[in-house]
C-alpha positions as CSV (number, residue, x, y, z in Angstrom):
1,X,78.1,106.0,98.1
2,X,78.0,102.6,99.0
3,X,81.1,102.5,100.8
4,X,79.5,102.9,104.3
5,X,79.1,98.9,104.9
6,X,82.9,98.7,104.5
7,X,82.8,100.8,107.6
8,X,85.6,99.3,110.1
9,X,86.5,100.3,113.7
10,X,88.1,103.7,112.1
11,X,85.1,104.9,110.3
12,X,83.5,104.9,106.5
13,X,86.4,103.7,103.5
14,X,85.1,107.2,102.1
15,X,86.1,109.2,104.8
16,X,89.6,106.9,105.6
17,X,90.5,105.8,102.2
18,X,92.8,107.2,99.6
19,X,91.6,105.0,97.2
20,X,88.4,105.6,97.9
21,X,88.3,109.5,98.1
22,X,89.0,110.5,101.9
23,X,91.6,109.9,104.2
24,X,95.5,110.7,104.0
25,X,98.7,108.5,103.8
26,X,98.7,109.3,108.0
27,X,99.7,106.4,110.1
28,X,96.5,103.9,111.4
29,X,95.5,105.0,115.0
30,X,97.5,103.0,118.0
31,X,96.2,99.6,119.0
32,X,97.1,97.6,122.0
33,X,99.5,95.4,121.1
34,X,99.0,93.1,124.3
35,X,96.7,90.8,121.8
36,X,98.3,90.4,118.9
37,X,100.5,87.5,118.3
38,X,103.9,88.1,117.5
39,X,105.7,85.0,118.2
40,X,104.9,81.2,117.5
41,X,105.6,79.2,120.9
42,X,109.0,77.7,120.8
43,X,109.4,73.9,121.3
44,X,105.4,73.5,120.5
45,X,104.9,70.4,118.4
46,X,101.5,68.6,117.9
47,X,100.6,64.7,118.6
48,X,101.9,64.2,114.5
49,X,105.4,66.0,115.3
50,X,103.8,69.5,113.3
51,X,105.2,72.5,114.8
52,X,103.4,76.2,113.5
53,X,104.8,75.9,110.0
54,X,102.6,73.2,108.9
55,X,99.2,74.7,110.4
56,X,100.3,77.5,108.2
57,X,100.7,75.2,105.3
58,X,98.0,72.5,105.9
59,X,95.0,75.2,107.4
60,X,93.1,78.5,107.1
61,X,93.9,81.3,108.8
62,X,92.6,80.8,112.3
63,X,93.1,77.2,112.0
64,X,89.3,76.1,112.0
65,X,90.3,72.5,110.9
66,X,93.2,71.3,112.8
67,X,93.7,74.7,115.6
68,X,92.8,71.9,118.5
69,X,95.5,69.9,118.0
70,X,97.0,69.4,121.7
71,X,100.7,68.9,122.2
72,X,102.7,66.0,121.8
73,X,103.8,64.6,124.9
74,X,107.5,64.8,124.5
75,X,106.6,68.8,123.2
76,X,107.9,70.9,126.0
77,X,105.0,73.1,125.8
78,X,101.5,72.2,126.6
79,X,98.4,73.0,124.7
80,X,96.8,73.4,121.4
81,X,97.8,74.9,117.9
82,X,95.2,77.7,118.6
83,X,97.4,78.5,122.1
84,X,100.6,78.0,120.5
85,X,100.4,79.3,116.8
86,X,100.0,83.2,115.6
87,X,98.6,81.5,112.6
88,X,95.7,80.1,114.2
89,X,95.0,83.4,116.6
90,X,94.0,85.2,113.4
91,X,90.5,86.3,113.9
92,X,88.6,85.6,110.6
């Protein structure tokens, strides 16, 4: 049916979907929460003064063009966007 390359970590879009043909308005099975961002750091700012907000503005999801921006040193959090910013943990 074609739908089979679609096929994510809960199986087929045929057998899953609603749209598709299969599956039921059920909730998604649980997933650990331990690795999914929630939060941006508070008090992280990079070398140019941008906190979170402008990676989400001035990058693609995941930050591949700014994400290893390291802290300002008056920031009082240390490391980079990607450490510091949901934004830039999204897996693409």
């Amino acid at each position: 049916s074609g739908t089979e390359k679609w096929a994510g970590n809960i199986g087929p879009a045929a057998e899953n979907c609603c749209y598709c043909g299969g599956g039921s308005h059920a909730m998604f099975p649980a997933i650990s929460t331990s690795s999914i961002c929630t939060e941006d750091t508070d008090g992280w700012f990079d070398q140019n003064g941008y906190d979170c907000v402008w990676y989400k503005v001035m990058d693609g999801p995941g930050c591949p063009n700014y994400g290893n921006q390291t802290a300002h040193n008056s920031s009082i959090v240390e490391g980079s966007a990607n450490q510091n910013c949901c934004y830039c943990q999204i897996d693409v």
